[in-house]
PDBQT receptor file of N, H, CA, C and O in Angstrom, charges set to zero:
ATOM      1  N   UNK A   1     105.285  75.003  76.439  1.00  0.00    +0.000 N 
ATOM      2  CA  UNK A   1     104.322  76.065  76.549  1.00  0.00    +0.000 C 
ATOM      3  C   UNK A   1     103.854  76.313  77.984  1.00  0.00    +0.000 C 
ATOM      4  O   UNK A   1     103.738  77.441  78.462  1.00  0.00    +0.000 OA
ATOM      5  N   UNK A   2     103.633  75.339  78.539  1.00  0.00    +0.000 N 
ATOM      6  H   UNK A   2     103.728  74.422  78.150  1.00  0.00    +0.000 HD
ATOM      7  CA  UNK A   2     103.445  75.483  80.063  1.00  0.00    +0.000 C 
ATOM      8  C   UNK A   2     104.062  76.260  80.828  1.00  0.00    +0.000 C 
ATOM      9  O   UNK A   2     103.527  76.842  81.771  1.00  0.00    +0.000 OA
ATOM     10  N   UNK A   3     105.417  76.371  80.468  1.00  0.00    +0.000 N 
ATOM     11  H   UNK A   3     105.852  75.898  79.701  1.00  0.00    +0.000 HD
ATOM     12  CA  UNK A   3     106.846  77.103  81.334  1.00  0.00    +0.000 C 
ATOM     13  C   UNK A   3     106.329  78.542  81.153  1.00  0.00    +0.000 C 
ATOM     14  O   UNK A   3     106.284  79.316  82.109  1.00  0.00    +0.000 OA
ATOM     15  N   UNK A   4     105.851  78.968  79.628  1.00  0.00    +0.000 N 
ATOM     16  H   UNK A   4     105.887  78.339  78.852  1.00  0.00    +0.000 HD
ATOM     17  CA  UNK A   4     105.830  80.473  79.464  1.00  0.00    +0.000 C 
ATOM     18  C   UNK A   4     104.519  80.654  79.934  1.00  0.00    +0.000 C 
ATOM     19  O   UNK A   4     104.520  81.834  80.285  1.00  0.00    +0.000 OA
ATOM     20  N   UNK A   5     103.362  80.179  80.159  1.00  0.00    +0.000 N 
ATOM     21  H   UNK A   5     103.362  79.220  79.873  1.00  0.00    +0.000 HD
ATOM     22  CA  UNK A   5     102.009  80.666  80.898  1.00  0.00    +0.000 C 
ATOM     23  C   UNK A   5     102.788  80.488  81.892  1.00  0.00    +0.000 C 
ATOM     24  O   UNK A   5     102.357  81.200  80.985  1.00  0.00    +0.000 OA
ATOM     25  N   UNK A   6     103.730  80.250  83.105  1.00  0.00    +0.000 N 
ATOM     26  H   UNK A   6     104.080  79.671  83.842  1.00  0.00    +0.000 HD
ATOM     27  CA  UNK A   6     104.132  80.578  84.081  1.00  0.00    +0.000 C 
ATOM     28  C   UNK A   6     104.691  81.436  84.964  1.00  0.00    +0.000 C 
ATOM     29  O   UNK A   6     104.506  81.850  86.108  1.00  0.00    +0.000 OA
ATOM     30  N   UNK A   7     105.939  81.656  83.444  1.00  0.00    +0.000 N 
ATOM     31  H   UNK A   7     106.089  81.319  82.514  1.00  0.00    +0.000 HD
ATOM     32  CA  UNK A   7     106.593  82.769  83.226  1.00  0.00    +0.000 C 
ATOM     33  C   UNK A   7     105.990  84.029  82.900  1.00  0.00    +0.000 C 
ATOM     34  O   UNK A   7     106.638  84.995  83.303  1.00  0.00    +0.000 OA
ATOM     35  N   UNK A   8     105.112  84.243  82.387  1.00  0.00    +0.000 N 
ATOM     36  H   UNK A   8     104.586  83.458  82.060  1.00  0.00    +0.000 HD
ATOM     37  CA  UNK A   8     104.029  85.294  82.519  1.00  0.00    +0.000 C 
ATOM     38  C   UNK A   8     103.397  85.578  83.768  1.00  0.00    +0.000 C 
ATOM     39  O   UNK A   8     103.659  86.573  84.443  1.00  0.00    +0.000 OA
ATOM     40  N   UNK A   9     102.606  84.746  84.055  1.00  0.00    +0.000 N 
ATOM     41  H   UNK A   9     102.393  83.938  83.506  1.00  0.00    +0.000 HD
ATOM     42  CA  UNK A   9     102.074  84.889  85.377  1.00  0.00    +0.000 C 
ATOM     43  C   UNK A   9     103.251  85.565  86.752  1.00  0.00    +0.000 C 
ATOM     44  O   UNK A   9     103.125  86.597  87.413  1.00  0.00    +0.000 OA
ATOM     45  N   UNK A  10     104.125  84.725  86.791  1.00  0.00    +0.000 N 
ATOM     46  H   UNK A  10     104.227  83.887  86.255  1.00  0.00    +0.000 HD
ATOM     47  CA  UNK A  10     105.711  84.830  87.837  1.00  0.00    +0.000 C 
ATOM     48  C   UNK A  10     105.735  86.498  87.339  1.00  0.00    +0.000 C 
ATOM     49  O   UNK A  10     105.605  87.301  88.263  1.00  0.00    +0.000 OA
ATOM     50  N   UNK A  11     105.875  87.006  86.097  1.00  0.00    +0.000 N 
ATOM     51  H   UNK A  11     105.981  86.354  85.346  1.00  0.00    +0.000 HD
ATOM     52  CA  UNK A  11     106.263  88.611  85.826  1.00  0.00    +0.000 C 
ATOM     53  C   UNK A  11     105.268  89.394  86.097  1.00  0.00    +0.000 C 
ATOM     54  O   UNK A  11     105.430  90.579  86.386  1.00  0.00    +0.000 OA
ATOM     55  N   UNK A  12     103.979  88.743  86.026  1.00  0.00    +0.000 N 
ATOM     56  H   UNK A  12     103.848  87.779  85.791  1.00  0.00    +0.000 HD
ATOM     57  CA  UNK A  12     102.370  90.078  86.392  1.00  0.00    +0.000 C 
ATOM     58  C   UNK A  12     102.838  89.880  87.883  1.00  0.00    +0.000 C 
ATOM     59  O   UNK A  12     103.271  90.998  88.159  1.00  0.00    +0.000 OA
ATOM     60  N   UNK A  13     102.962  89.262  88.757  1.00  0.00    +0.000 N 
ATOM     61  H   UNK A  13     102.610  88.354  88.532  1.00  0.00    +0.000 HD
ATOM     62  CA  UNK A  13     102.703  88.923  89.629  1.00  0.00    +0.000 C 
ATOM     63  C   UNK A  13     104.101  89.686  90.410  1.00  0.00    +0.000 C 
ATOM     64  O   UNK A  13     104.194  89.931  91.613  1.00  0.00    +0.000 OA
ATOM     65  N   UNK A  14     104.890  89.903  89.587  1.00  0.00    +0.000 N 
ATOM     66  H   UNK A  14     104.814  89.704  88.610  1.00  0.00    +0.000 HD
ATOM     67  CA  UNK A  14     105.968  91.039  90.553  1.00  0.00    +0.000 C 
ATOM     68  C   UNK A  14     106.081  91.976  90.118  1.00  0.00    +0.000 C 
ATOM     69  O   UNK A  14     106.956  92.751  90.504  1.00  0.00    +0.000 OA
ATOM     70  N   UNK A  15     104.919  92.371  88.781  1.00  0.00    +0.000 N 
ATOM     71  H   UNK A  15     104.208  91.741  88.468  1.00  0.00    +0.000 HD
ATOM     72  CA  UNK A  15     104.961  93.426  88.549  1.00  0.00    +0.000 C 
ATOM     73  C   UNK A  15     104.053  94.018  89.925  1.00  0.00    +0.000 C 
ATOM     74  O   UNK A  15     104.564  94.794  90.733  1.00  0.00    +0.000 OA
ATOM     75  N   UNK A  16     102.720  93.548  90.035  1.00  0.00    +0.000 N 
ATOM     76  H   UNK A  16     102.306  92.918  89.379  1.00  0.00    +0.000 HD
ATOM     77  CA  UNK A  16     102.037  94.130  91.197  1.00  0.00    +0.000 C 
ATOM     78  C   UNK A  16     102.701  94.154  92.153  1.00  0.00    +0.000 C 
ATOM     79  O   UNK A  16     102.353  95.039  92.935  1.00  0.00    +0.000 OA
ATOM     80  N   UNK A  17     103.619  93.508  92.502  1.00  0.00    +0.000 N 
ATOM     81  H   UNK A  17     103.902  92.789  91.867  1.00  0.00    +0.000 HD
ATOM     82  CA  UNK A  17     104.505  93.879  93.951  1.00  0.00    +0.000 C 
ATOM     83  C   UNK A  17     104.945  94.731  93.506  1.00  0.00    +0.000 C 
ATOM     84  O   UNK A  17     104.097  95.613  93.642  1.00  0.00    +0.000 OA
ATOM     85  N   UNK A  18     105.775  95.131  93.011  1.00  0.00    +0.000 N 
ATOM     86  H   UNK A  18     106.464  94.415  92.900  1.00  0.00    +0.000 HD
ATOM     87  CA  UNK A  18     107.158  96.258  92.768  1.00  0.00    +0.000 C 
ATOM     88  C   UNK A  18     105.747  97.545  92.527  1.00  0.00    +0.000 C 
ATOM     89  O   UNK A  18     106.278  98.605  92.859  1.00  0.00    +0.000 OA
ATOM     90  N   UNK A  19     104.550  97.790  92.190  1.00  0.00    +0.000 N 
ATOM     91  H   UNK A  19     104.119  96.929  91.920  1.00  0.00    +0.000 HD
ATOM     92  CA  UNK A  19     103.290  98.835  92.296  1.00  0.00    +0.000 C 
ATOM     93  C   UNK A  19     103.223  99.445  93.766  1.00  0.00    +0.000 C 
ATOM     94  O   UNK A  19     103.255 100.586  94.225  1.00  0.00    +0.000 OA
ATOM     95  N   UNK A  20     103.076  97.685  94.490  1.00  0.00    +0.000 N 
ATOM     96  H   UNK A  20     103.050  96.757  94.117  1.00  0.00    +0.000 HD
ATOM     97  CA  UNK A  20     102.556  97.916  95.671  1.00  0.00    +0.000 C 
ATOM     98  C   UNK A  20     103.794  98.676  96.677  1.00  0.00    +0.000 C 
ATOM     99  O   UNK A  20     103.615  99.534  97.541  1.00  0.00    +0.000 OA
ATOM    100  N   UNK A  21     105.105  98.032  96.232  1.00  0.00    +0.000 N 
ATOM    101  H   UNK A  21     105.250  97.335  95.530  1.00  0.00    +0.000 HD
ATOM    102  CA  UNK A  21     105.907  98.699  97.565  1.00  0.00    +0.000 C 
ATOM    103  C   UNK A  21     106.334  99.929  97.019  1.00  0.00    +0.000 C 
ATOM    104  O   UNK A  21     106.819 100.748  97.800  1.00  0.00    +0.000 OA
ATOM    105  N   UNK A  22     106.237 100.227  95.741  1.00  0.00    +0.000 N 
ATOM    106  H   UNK A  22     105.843  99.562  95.107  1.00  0.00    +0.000 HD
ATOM    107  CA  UNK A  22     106.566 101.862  95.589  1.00  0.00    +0.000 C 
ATOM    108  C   UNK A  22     105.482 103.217  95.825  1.00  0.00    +0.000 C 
ATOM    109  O   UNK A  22     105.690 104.429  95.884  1.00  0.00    +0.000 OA
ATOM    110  N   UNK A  23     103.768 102.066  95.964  1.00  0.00    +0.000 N 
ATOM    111  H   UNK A  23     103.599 101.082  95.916  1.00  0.00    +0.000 HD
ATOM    112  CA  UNK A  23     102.896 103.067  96.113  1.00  0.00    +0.000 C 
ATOM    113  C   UNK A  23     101.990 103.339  94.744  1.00  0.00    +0.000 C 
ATOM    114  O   UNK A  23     101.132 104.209  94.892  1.00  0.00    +0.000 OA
ATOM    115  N   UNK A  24     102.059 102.737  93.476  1.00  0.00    +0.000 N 
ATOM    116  H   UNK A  24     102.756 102.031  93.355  1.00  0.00    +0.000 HD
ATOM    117  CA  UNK A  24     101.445 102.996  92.491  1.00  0.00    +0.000 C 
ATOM    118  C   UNK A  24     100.154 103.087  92.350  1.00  0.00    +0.000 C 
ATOM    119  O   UNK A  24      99.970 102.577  93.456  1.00  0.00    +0.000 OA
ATOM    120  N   UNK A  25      99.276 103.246  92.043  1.00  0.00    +0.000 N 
ATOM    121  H   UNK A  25      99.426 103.660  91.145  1.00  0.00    +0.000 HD
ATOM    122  CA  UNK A  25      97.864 102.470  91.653  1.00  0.00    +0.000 C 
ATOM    123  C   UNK A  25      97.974 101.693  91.026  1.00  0.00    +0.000 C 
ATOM    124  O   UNK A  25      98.869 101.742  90.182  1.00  0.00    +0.000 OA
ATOM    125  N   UNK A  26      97.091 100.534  91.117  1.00  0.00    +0.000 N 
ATOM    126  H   UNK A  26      96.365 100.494  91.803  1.00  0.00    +0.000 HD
ATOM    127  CA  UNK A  26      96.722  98.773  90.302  1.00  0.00    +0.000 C 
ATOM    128  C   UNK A  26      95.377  99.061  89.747  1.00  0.00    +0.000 C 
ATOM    129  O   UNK A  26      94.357  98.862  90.406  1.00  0.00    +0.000 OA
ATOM    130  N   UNK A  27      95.373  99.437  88.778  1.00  0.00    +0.000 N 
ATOM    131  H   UNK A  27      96.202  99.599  88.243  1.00  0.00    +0.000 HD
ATOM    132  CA  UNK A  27      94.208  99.701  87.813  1.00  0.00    +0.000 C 
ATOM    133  C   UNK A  27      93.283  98.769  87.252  1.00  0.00    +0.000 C 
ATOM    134  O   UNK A  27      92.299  98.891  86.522  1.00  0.00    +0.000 OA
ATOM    135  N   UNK A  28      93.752  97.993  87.685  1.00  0.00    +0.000 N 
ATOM    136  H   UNK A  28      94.551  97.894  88.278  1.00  0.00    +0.000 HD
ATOM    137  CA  UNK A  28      93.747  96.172  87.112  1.00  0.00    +0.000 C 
ATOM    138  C   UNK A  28      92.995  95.670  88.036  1.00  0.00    +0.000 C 
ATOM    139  O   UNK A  28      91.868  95.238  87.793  1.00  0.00    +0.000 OA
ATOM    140  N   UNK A  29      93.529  95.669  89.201  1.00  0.00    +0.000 N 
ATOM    141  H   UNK A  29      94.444  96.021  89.398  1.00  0.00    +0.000 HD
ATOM    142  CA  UNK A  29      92.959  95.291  90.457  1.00  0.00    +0.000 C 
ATOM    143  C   UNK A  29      92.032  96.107  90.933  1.00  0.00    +0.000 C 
ATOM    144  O   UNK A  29      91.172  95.584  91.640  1.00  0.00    +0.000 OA
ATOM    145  N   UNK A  30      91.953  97.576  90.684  1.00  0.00    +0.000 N 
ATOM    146  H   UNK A  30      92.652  98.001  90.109  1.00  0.00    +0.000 HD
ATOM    147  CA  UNK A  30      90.545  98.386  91.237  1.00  0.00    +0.000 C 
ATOM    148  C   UNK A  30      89.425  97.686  90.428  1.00  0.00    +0.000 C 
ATOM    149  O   UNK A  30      88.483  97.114  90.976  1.00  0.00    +0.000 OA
ATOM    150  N   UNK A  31      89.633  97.791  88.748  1.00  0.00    +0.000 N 
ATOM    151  H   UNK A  31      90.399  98.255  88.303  1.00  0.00    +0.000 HD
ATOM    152  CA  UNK A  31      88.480  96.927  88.077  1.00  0.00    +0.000 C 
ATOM    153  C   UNK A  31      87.857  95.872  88.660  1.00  0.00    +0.000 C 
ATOM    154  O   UNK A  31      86.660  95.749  88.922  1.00  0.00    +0.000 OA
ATOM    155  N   UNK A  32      88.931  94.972  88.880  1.00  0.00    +0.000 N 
ATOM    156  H   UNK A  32      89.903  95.072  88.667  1.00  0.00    +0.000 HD
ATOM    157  CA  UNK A  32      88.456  93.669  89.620  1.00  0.00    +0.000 C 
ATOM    158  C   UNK A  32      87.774  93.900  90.943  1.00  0.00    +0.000 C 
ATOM    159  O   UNK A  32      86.744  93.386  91.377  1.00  0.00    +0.000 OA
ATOM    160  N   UNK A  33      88.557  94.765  91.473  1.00  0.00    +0.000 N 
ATOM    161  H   UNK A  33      89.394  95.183  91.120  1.00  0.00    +0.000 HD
ATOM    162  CA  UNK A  33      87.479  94.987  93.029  1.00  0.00    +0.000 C 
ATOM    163  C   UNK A  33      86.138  95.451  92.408  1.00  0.00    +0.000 C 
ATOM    164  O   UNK A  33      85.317  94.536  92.352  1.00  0.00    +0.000 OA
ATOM    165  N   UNK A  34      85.760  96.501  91.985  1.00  0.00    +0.000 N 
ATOM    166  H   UNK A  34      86.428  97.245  92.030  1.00  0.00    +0.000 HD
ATOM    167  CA  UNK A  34      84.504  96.686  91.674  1.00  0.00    +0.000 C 
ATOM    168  C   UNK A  34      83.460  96.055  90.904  1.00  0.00    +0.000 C 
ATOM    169  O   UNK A  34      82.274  96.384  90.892  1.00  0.00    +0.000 OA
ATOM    170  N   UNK A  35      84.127  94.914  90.124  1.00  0.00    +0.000 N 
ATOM    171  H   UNK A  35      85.090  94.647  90.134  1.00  0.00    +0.000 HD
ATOM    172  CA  UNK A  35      82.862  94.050  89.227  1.00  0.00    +0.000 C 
ATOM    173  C   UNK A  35      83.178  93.490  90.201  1.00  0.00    +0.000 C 
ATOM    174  O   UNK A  35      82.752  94.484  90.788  1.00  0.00    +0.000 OA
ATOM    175  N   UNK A  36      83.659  92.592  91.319  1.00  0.00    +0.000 N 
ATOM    176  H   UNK A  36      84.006  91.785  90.842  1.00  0.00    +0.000 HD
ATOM    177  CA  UNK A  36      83.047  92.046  92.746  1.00  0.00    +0.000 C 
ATOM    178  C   UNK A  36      82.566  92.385  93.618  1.00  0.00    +0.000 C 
ATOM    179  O   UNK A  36      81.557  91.778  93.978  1.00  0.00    +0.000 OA
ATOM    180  N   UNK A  37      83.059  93.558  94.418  1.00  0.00    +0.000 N 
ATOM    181  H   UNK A  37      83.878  94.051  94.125  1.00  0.00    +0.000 HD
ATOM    182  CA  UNK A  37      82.203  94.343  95.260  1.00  0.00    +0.000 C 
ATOM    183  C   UNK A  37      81.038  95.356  94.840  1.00  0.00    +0.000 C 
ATOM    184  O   UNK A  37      80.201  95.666  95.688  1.00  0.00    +0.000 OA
ATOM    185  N   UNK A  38      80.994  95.699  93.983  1.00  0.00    +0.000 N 
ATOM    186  H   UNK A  38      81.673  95.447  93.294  1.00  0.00    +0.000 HD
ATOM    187  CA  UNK A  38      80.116  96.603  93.202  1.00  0.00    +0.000 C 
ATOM    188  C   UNK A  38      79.493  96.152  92.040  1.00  0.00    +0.000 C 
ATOM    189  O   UNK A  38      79.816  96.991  91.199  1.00  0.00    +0.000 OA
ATOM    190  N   UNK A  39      78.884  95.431  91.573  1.00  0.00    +0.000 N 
ATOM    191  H   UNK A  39      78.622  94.749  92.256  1.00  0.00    +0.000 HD
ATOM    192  CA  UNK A  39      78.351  94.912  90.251  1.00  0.00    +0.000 C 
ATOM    193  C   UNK A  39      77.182  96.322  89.930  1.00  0.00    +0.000 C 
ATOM    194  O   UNK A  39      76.309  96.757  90.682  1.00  0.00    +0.000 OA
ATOM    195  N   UNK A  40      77.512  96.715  88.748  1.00  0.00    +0.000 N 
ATOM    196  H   UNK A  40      78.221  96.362  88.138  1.00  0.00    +0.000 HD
ATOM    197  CA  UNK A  40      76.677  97.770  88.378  1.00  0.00    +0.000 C 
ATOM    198  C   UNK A  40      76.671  99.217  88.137  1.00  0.00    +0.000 C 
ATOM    199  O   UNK A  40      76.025 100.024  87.468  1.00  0.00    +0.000 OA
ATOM    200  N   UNK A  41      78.235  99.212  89.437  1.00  0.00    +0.000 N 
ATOM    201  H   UNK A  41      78.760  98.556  89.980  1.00  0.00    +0.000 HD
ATOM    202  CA  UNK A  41      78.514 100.879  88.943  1.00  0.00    +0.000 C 
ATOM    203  C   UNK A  41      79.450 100.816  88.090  1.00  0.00    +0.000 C 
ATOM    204  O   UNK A  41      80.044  99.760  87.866  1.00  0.00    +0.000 OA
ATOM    205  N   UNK A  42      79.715 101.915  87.499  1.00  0.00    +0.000 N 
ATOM    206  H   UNK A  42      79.232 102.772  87.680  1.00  0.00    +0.000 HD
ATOM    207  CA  UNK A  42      80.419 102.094  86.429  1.00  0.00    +0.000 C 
ATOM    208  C   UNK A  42      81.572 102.556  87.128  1.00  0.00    +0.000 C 
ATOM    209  O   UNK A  42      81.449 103.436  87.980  1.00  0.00    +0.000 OA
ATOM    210  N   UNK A  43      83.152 101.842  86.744  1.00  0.00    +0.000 N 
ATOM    211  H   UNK A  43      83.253 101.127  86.052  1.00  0.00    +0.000 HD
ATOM    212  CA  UNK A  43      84.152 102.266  87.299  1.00  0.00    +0.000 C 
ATOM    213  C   UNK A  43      84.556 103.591  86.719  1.00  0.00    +0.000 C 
ATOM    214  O   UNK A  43      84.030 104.033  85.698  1.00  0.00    +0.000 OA
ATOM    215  N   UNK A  44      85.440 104.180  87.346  1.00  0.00    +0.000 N 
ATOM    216  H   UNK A  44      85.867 103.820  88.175  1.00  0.00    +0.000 HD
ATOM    217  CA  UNK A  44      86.663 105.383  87.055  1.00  0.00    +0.000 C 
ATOM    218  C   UNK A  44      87.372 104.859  85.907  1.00  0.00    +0.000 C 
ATOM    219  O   UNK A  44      87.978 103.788  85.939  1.00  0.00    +0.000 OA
ATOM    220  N   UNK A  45      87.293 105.676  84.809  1.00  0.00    +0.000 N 
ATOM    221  H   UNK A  45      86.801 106.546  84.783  1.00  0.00    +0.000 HD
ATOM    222  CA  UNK A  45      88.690 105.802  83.721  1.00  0.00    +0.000 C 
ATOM    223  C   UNK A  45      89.563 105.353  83.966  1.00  0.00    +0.000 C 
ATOM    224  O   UNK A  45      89.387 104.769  85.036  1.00  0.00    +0.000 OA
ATOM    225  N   UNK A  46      90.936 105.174  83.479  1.00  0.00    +0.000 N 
ATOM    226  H   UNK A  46      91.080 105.648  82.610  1.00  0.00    +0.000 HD
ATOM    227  CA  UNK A  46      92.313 105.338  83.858  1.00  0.00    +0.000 C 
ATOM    228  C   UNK A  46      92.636 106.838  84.162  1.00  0.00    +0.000 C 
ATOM    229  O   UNK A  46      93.286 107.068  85.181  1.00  0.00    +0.000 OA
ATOM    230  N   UNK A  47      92.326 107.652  83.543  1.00  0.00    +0.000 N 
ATOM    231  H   UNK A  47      91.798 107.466  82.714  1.00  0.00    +0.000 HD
ATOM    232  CA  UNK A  47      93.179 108.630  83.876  1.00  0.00    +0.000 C 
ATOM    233  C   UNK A  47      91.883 109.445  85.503  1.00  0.00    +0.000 C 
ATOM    234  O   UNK A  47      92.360 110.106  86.425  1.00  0.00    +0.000 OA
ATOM    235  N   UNK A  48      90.771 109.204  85.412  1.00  0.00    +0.000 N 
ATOM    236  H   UNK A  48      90.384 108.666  84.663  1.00  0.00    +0.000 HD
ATOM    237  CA  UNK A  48      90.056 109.652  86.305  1.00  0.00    +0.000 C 
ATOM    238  C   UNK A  48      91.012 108.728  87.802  1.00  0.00    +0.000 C 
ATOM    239  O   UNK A  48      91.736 109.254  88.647  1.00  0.00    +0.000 OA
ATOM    240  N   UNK A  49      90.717 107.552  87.684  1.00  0.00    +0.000 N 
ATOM    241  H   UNK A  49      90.129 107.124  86.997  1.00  0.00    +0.000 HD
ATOM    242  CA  UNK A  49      91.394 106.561  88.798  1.00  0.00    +0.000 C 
ATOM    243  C   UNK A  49      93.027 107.054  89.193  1.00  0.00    +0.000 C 
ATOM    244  O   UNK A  49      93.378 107.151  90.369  1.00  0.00    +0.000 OA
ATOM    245  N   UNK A  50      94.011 107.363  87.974  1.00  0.00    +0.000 N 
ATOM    246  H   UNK A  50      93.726 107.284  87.018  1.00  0.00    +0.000 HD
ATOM    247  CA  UNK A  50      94.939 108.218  88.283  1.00  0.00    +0.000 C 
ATOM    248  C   UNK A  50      95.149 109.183  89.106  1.00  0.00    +0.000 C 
ATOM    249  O   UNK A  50      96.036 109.211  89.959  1.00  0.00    +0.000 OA
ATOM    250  N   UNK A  51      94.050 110.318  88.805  1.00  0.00    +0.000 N 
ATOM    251  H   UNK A  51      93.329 110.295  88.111  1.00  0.00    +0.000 HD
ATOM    252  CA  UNK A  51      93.844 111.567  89.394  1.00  0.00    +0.000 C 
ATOM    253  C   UNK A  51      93.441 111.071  90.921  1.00  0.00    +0.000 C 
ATOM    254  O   UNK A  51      94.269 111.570  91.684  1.00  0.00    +0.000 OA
ATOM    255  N   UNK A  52      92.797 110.540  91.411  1.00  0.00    +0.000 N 
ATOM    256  H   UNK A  52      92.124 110.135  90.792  1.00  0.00    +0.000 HD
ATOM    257  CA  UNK A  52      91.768 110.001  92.464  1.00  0.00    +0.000 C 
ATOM    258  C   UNK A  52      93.434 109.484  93.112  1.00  0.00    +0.000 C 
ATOM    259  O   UNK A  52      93.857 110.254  93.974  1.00  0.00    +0.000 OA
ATOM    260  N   UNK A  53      94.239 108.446  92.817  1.00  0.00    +0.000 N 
ATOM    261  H   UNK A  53      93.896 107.820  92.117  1.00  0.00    +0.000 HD
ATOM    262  CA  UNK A  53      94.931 108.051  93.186  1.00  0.00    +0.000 C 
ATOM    263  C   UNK A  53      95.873 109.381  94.038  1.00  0.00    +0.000 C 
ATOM    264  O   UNK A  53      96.106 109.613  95.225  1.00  0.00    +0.000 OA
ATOM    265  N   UNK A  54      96.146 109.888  93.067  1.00  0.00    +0.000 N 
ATOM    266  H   UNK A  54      95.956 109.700  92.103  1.00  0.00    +0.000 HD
ATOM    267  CA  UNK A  54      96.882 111.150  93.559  1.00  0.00    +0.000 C 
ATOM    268  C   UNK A  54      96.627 111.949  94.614  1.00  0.00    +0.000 C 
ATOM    269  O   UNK A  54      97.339 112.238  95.576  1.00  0.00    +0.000 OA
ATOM    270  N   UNK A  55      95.240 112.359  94.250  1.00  0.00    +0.000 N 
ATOM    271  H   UNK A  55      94.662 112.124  93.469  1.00  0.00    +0.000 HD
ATOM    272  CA  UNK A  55      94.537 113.244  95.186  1.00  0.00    +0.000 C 
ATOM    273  C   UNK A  55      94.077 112.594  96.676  1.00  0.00    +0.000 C 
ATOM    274  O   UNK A  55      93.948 113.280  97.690  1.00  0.00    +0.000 OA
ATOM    275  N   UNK A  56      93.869 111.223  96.614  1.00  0.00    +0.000 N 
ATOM    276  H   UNK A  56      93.974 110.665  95.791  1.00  0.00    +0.000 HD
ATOM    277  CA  UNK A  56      93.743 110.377  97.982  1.00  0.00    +0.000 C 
ATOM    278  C   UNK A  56      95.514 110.544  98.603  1.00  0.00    +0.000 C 
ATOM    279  O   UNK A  56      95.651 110.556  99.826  1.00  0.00    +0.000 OA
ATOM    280  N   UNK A  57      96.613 110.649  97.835  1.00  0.00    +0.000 N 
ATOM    281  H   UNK A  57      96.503 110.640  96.841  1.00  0.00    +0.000 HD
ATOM    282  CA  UNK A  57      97.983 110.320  98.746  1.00  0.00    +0.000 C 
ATOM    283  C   UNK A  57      98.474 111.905  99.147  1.00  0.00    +0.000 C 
ATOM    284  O   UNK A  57      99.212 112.227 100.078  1.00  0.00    +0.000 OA
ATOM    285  N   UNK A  58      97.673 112.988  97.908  1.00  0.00    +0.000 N 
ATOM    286  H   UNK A  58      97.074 112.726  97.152  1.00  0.00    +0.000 HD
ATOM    287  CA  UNK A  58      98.753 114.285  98.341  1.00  0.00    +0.000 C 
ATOM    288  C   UNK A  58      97.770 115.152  98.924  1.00  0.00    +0.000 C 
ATOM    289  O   UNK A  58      98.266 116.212  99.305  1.00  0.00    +0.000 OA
ATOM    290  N   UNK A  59      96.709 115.059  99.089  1.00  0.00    +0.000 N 
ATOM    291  H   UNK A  59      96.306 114.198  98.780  1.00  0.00    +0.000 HD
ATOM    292  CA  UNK A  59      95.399 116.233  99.181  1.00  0.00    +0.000 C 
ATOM    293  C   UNK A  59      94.830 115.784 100.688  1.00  0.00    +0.000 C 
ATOM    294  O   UNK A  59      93.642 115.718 101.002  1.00  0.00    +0.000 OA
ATOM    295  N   UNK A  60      95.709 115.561 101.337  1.00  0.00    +0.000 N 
ATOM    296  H   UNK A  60      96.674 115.615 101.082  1.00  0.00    +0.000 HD
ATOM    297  CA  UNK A  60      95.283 115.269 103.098  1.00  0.00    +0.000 C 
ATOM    298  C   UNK A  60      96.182 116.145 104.323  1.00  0.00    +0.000 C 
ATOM    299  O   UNK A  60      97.159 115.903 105.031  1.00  0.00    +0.000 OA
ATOM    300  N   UNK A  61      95.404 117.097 104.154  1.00  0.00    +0.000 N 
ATOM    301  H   UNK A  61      94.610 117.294 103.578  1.00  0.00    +0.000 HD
ATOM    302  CA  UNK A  61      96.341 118.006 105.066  1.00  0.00    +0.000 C 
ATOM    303  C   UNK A  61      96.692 117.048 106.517  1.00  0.00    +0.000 C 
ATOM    304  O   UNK A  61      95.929 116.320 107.153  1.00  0.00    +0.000 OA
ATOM    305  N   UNK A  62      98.154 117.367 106.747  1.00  0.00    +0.000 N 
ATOM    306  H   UNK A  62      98.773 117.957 106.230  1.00  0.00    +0.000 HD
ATOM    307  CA  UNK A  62      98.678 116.322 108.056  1.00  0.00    +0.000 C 
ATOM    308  C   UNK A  62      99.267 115.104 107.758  1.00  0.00    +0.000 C 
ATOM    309  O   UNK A  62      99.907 114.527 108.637  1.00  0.00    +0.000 OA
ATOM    310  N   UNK A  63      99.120 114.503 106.364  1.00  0.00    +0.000 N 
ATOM    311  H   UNK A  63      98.600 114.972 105.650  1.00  0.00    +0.000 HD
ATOM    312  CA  UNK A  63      99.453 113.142 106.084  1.00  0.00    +0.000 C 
ATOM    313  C   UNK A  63     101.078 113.293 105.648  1.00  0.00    +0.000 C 
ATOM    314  O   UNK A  63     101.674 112.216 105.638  1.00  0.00    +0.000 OA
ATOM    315  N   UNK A  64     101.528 113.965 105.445  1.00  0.00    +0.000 N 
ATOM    316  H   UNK A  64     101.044 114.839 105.453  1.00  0.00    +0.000 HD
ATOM    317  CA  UNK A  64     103.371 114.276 105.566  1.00  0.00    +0.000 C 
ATOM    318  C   UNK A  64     103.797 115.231 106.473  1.00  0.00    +0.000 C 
ATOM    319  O   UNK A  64     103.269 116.224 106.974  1.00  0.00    +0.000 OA
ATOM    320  N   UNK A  65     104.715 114.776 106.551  1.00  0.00    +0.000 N 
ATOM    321  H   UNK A  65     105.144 113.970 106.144  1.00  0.00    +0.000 HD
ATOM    322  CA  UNK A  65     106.232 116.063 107.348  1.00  0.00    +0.000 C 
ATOM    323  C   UNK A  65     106.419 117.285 107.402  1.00  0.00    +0.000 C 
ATOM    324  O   UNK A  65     106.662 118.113 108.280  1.00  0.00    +0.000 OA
ATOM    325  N   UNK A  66     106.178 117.264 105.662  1.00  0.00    +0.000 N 
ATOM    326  H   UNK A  66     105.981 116.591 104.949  1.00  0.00    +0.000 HD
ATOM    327  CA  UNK A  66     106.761 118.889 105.061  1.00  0.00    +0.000 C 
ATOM    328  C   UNK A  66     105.832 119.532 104.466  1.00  0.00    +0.000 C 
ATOM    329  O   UNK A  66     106.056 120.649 103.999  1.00  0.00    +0.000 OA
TER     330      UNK A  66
């Protein structure tokens, strides 16, 4: 039993990589930031935190090429 609480952990744990180098949002990890850094406010939805995600990478005039 030990091996598979490992083996779990080893798969969350590249799941958040393979998030991070393609650019995803960690929905998981915003929660967690805010009941630590923020105790009290009420986080973003999923799909609100989605939108937010989006709108922080495509809604910056100058931040791409094309």
């Amino acid at each position: 039993m030990p091996f598979l609480g490992k083996l779990r952990r080893r798969v969350a744990h590249v799941g958040v990589l393979l998030r991070r180098v393609i650019g995803a949002p960690d929905y998981d990890s915003y929660l967690a930031h805010v009941q630590r850094r923020h105790p009290g406010t009420v986080p973003l939805t999923p799909d609100a935190f989605a939108r937010d995600a989006l709108a922080r990478r495509y809604d910056r005039p100058g931040s791409r090429c094309c």
